[in-house]
MIMAR-323278 format. One record per residue: x, y, z of N, C-alpha, C in turn; residue in three letters. Coordinates in steps of 0.001 Angstrom, whole numbers, plus 500000, padded with zeros to 6 digits. Atoms other than C-alpha are relative to their C-alpha. Example, Ala and Ser with C-alpha at 12.3 -4.5 7.8 and 13.67 -1.06 7.14 Angstrom:
<pts>
500890498810500000512300495500507800500900501200500000ALA/499180498810499940513670498940507140499230501090500730SER/
</pts>
This chain:
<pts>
500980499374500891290869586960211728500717500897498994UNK/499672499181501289291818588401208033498933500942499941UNK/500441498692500812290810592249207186499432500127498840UNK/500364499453501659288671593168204248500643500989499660UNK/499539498693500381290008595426202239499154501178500095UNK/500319498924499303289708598738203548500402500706500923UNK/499171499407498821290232600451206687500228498962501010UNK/499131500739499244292341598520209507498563499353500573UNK/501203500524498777290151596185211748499631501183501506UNK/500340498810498644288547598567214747501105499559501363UNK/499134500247498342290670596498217786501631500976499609UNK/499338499147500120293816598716215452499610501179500374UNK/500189498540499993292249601794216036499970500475501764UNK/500014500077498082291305601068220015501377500259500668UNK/498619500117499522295093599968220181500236501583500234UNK/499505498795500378296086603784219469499889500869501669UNK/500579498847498519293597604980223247501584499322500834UNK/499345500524498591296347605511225823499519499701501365UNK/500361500388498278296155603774229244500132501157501061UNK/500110498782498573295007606452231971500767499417501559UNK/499850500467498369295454604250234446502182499890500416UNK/498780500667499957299016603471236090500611498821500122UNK/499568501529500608301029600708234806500197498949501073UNK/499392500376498980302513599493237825498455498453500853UNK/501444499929499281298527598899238806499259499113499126UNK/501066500210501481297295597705235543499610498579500188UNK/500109501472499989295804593496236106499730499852498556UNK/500383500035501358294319594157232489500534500980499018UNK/498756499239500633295715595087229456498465501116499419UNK/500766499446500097293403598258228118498910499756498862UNK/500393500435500895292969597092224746499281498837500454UNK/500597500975499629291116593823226079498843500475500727UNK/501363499347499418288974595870228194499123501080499165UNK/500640499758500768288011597720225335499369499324498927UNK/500709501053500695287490594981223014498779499563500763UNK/501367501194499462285087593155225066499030500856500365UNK/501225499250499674283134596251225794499223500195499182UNK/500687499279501287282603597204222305499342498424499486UNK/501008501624500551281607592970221222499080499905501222UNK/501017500220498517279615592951224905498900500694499258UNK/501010498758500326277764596390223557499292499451498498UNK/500156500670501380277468594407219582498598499236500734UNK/500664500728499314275828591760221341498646499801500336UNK/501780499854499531272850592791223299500688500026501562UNK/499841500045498454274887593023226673500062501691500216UNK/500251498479500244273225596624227772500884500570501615UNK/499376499353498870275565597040231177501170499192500280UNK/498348500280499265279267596065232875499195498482500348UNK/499657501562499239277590593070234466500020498965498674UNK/500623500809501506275823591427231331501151499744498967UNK/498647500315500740279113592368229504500870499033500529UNK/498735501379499381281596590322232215499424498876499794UNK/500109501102499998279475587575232010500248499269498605UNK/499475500587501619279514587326228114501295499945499673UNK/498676499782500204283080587973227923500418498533500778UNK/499723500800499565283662584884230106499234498958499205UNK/500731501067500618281030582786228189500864499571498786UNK/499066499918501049283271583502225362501601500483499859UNK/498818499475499691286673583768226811501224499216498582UNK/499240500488501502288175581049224170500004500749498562UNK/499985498787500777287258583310221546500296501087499830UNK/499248498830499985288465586574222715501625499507499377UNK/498613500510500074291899584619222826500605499785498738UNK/499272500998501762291994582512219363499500500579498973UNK/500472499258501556289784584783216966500416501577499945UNK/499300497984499255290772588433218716501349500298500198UNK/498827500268499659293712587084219511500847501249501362UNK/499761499141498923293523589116222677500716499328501391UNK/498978501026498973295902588190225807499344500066501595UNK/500853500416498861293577588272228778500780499498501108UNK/498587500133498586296500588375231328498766500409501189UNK/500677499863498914294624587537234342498160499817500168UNK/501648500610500498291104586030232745499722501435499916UNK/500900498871500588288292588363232392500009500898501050UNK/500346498879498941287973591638233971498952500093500338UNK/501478500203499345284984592050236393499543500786499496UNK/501116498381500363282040594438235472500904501276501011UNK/499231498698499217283824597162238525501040500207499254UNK/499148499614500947286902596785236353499669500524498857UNK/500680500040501537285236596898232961498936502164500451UNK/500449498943499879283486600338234562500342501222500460UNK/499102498844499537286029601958236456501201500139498930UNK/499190499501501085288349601983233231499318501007498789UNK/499951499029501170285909603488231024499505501448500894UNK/500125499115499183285264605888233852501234501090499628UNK/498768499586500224288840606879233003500531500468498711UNK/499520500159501619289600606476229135499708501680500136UNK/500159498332500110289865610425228300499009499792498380UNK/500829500545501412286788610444225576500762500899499188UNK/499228499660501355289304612825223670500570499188499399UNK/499132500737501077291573610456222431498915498851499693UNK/500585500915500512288808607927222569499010500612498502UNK/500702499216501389287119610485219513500606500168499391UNK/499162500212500817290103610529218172500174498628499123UNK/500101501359500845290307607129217374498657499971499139UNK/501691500341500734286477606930216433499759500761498851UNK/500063499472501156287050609623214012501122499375499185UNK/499413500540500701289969608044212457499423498844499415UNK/500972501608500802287847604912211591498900500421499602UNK/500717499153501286285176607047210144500741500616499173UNK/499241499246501045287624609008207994500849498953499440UNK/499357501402500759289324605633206847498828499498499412UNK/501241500759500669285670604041206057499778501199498984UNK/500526498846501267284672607406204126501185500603498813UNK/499065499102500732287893608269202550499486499835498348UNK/500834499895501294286893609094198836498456500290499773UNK/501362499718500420283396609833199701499583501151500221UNK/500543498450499371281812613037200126498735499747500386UNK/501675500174499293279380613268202770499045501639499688UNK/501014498627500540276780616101200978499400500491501377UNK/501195499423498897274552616557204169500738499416501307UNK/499869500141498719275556616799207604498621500483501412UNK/500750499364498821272582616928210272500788500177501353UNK/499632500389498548273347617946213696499048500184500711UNK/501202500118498641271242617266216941500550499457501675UNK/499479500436498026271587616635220968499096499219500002UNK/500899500752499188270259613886223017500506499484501266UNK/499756499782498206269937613668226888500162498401499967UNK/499453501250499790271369610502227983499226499738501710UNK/500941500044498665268155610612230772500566499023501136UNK/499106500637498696269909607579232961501086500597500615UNK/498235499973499738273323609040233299499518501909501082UNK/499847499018499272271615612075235817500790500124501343UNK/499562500036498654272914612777238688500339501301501132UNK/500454498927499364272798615141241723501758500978499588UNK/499006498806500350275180618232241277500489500781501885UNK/499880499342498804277014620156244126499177501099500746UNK/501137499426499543274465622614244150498540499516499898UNK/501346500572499951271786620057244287499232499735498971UNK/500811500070501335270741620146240886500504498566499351UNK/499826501856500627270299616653238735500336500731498110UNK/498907499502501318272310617638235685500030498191499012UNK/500080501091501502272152614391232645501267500181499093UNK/499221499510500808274449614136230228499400500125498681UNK/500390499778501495273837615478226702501423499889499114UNK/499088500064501239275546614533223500499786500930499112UNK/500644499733501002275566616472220470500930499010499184UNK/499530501083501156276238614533217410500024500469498387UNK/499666499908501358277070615125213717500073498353499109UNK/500537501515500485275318611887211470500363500232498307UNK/500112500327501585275850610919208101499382498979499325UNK/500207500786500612273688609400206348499875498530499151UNK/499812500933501159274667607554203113501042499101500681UNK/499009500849499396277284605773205868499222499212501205UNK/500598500379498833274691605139208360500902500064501308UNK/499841499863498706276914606260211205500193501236500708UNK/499230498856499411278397609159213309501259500721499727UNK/498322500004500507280947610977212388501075501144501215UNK/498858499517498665281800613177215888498782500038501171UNK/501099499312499010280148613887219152501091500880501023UNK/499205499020498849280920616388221913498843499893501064UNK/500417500021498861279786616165225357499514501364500440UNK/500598498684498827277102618879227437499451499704501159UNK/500650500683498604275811618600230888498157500286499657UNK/501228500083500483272538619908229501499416500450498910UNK/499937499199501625270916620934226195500309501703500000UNK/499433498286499788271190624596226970501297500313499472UNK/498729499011500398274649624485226233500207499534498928UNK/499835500099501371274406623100222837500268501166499116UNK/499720499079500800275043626473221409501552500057500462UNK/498930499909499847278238625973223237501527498654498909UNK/499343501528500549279312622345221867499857499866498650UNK/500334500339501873278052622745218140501499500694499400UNK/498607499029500418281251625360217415501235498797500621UNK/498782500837499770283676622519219040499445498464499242UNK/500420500793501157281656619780217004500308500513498320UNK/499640499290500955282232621788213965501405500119499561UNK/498516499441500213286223622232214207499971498467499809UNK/499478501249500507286131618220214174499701499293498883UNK/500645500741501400284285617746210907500474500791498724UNK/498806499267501348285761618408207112498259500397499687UNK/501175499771500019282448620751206249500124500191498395UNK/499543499518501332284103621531202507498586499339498978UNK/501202500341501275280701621174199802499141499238500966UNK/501074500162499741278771620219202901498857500386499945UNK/501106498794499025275203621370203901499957499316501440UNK/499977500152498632275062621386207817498645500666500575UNK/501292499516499266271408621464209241500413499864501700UNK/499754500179498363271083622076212660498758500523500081UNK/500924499528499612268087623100214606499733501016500833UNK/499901498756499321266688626150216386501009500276500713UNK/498906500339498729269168625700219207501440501186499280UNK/498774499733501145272330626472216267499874500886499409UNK/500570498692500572270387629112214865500750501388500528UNK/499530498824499195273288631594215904501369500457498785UNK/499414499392500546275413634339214059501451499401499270UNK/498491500602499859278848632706214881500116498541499451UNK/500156500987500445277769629118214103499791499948498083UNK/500244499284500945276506630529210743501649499860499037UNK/498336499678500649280310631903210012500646499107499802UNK/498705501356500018282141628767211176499983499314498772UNK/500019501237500638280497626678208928500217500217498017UNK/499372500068501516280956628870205768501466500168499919UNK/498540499936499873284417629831206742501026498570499528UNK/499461501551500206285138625882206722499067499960498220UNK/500724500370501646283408626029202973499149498896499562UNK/501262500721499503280325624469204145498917500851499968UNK/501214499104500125276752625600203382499164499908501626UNK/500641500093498638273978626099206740498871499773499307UNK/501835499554499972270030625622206952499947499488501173UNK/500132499654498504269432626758210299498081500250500075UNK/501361499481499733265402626682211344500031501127500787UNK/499728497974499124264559630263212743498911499649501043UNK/500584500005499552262565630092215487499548501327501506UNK/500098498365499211261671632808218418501051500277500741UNK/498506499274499915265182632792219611500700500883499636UNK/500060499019501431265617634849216519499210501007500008UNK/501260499258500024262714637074217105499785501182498893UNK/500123498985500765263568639785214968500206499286498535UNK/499846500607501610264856637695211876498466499273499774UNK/501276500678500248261419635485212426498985500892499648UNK/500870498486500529259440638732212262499913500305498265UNK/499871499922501800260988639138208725499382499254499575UNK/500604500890500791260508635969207629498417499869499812UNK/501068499858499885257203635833208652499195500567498712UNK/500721498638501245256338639324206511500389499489499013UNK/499318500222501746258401637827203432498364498725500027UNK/500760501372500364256012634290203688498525500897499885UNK/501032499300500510253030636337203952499591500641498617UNK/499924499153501087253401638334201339500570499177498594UNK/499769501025501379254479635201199183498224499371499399UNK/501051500943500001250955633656200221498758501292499036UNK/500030498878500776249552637114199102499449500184498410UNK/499661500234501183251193636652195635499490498804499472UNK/499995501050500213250070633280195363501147499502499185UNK/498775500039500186253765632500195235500489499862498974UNK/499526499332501099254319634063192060501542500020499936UNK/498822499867500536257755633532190715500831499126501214UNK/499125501159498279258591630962194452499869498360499153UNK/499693501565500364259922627738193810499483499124501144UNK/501379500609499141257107625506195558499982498673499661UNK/500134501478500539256994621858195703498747499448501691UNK/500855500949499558254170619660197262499773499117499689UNK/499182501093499587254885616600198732498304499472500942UNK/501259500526499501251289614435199865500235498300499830UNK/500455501417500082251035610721201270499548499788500913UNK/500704501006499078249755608269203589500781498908500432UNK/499129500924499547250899605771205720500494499875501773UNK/499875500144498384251041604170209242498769500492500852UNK/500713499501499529247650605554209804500057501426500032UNK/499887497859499930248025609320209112500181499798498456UNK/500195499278501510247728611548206201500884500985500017UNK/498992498653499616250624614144205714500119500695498489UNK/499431499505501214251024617155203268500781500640500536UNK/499196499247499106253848619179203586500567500757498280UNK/499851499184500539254264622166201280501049501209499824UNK/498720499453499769257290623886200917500580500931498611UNK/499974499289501590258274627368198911501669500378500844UNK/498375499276499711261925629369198811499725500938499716UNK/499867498887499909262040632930199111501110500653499551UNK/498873499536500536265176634771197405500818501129500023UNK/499507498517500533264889638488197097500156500523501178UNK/499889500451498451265712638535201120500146502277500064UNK/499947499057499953265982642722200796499267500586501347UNK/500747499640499174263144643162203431500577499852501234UNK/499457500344498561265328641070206572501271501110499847UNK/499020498190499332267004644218208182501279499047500131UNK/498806500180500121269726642151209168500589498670498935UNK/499506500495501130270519640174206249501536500001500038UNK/498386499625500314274158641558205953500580499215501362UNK/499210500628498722275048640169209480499607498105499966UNK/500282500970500128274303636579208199500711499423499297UNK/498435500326501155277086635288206233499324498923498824UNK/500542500936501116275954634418202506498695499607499838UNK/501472500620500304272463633939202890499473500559498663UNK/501147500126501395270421633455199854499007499699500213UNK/501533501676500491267474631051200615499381500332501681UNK/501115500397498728264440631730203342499694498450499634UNK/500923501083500714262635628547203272499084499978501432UNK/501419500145499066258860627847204794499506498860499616UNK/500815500915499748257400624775205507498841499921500362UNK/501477500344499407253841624016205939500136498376499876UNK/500716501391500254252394620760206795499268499811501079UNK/501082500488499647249503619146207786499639498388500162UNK/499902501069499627249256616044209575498158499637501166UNK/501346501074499457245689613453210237500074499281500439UNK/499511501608499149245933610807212909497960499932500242UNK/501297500308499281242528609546213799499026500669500371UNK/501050498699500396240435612405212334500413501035500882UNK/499358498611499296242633615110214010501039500220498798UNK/498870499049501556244527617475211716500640500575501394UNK/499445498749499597247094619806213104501028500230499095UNK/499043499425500979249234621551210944501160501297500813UNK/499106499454499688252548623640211421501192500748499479UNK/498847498843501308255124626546209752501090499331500604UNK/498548499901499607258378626049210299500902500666498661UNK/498744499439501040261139628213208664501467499758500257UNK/498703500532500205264673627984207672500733501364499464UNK/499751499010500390267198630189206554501597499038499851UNK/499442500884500718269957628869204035501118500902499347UNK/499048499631500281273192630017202698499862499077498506UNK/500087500887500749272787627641199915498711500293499067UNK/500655499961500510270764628312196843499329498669499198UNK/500528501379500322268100625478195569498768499886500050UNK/501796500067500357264772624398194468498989499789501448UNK/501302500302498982261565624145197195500296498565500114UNK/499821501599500337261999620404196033501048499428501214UNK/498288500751499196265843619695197343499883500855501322UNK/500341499276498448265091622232200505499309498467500626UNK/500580501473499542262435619371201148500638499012500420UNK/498909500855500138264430616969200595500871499957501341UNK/498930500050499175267075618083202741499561500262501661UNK/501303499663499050264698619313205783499733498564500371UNK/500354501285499893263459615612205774500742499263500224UNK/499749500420500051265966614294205355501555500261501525UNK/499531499676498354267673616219209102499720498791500757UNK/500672500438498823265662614302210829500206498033499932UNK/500060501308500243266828611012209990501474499665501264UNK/499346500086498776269634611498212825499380499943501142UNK/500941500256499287266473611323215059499974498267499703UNK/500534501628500376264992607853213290501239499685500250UNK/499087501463499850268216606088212499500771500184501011UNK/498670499291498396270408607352215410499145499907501460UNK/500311499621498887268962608535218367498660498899500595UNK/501020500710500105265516606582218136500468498214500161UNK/499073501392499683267706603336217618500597500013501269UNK/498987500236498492270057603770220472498735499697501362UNK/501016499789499205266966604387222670498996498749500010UNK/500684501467499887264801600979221445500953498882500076UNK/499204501162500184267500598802220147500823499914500955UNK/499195499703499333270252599886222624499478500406501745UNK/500885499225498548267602600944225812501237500762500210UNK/498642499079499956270561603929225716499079500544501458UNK/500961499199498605267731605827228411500068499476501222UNK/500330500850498670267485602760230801501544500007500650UNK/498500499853499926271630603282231009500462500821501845UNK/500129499524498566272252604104234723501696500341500146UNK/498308499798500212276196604626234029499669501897500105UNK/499167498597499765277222608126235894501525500488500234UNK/499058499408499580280808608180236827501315500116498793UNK/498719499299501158283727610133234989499483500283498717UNK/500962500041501254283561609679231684499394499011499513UNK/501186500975500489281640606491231431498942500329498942UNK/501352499800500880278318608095229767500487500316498729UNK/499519499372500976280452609669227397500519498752498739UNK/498813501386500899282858606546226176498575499178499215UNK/501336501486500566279254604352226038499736500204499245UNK/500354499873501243277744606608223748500483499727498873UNK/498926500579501105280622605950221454500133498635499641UNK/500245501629499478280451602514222462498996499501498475UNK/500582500245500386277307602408221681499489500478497849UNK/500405499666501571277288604290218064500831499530498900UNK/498910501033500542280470602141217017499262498747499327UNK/500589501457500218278102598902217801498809500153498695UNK/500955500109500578275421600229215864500236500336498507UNK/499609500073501576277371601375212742500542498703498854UNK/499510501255500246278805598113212500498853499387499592UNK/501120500985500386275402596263212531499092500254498688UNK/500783499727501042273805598623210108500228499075499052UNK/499292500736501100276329597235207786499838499008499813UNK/499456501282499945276535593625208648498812499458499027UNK/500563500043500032274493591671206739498594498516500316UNK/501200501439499604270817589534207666498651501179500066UNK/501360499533500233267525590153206961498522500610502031UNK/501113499830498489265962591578210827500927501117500578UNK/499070498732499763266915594697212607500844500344500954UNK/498707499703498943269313596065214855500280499262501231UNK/500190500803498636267527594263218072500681498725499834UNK/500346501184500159267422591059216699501693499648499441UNK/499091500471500352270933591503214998501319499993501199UNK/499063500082498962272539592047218133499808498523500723UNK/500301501037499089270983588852219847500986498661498874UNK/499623500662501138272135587202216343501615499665500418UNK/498141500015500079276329588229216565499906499209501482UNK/499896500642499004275703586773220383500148498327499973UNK/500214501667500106274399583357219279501013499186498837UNK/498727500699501199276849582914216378501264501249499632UNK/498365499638499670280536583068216556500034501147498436UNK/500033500260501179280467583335212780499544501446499670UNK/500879498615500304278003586510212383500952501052500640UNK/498761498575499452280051588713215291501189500186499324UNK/498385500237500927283630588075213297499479500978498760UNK/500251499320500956281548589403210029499329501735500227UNK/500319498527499482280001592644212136501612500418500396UNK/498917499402499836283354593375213225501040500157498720UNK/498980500466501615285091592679209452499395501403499201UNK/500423499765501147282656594550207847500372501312500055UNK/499767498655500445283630598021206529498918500698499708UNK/501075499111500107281158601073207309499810500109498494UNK/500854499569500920281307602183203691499614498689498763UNK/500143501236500836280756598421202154498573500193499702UNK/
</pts>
């Protein structure tokens, strides 16, 4: 198989993970057991067994198009699970960021959302009895449709711990970096202008005293009938619901007592909206608080446009990927998959055929032809 121009084919970048295991011991070579996990995971094969069997269905092909050496045929699913049990997911994020920073080189990613998600299969009992999950957090980009780091938590709680070591692995220079209540913290704040990166952090009662402010500032905008606030309203329909969502910026921030302990802030921002499903309204505030100066409009904008690491990310892995139904607990298994799994799915975004992620995985399975072009194709093509 010939390379498009661009960054190296992905089985170069795999090459790079060192073997945990000892050599002496080794029946398979590591690179082979990573290849076939990551075309198994392409596929539609959602576990170790489903993978060994496809990997054998298609063993001539690993060989003559992968040109992989399969010393000792195919590794079983127990093999195929007790290696990624092993793989250290540092160097395996190492690699995974090097093949995002080869696909993006020359681009600037403007918006960085970040968000966690519980990897609900992968629980398991704890020494003190407790059923502990694994949580990811993740850093998405957009205009690339993929991932560009994750860091491992045992539960969301400690996402205020993992966003500051997510953060040291991303270039934040002329980003904005949303994050959600959770991130909403002093130090997170600093990192991200220090790295010469903007924030919009939602405030929520974690915050209690800054929300207090905000609060009195939005009041007192509504008051004014937001006299001199940059206000944009945003009204459609669609899917059966009715949504407005109203959105002003606040500026003259003098009133929040601690202001000064916030590094650079300029920009409250307040959301309203109002959402109709089947003659029920409920409506809802949410605020923000922004280092970054900018119209009601592009706040919107960018607010909306957080949450698309929910839809295209998380929401995918979870239908297209059943990531939830994932019963993988030992070592770092849960960890490697997710990667696994957000590798397979950046690839497919890309590839191209008219049907979606489900359907394009069943697709690269049934033709040789299609998987070769998901694996060819270059994230930023």
């Amino acid at each position: 198989m010939s390379a498009a121009p661009g960054p190296r084919p992905l089985i170069e970048y795999l090459s790079q993970i060192p073997d945990p295991r000892v050599e002496l011991k080794c029946f398979h070579d590591l690179i082979d057991v990573l290849m076939i996990v990551t075309c198994g995971t392409i596929v539609g094969a959602d576990d170790f067994v489903s993978i060994a069997e496809f990997a054998r269905a298609k063993e001539s092909w690993f060989r003559d198009r992968l040109g992989l050496t399969l010393r000792n045929g195919i590794p079983s699913h127990d093999t195929l699970n007790r290696v990624f049990a092993l793989v250290r997911p540092e160097a395996f994020g190492r690699c995974f960021r090097a093949w995002v920073a080869d696909a993006a080189e020359g681009l600037r990613v403007p918006h960085i959302p970040i968000d966690g998600k519980t990897m609900r299969g992968s629980k398991r009992v704890t020494g003190t009895g407790a059923r502990k999950a694994t949580h990811i957090v993740s850093a998405w980009a957009q205009q690339l449709g993929l991932t560009l780091a994750q860091v491992k938590t045992d539960e969301k709680s400690n996402e205020i711990t993992a966003i500051p070591e997510l953060l040291e692995r991303l270039d934040l220079a002329g980003a904005l970096v949303s994050i959600d209540a959770m991130g909403t913290q002093k130090d997170i704040a600093q990192q991200i202008v220090a790295a010469k990166g903007d924030y919009l952090l939602a405030v929520k009662d974690n915050q209690p005293r800054l929300l207090e402010d905000i609060q009195r500032l939005a009041e007192g905008a509504l008051e004014a009938s937001y006299a001199g606030r940059s206000t944009d309203l945003n009204e459609g329909t669609g899917h059966g619901r009715e949504e407005m969502r109203f959105c002003f910026v606040i500026d003259d921030l003098e009133s929040i007592r601690d202001r000064n302990v916030w590094p650079r802030l300029r920009s409250v921002v307040v959301l309203v909206s109002s959402r109709t499903v089947a003659g029920r309204t409920s409506d809802e505030v949410r605020y923000y608080i922004s280092s970054r100066k900018a119209s009601a409009k592009r706040f919107q904008t960018w607010i909306r446009a957080h949450w698309c690491i929910e839809n295209s990310c998380h929401w995918v892995l979870d239908v297209a990927f059943r990531e939830d139904d994932h019963r993988l607990r030992e070592g770092h298994g849960p960890q490697n998959m997710a990667l696994v799994r957000k590798i397979a799915l950046a690839m497919l975004k890309k590839a191209n055929a008219k049907c979606g992620i489900k359907n394009r995985r069943l697709k690269a399975g049934w033709d040789n032809t299609y998987l070769e072009q998901v694996l060819l194709k270059n994230p930023e093509d």
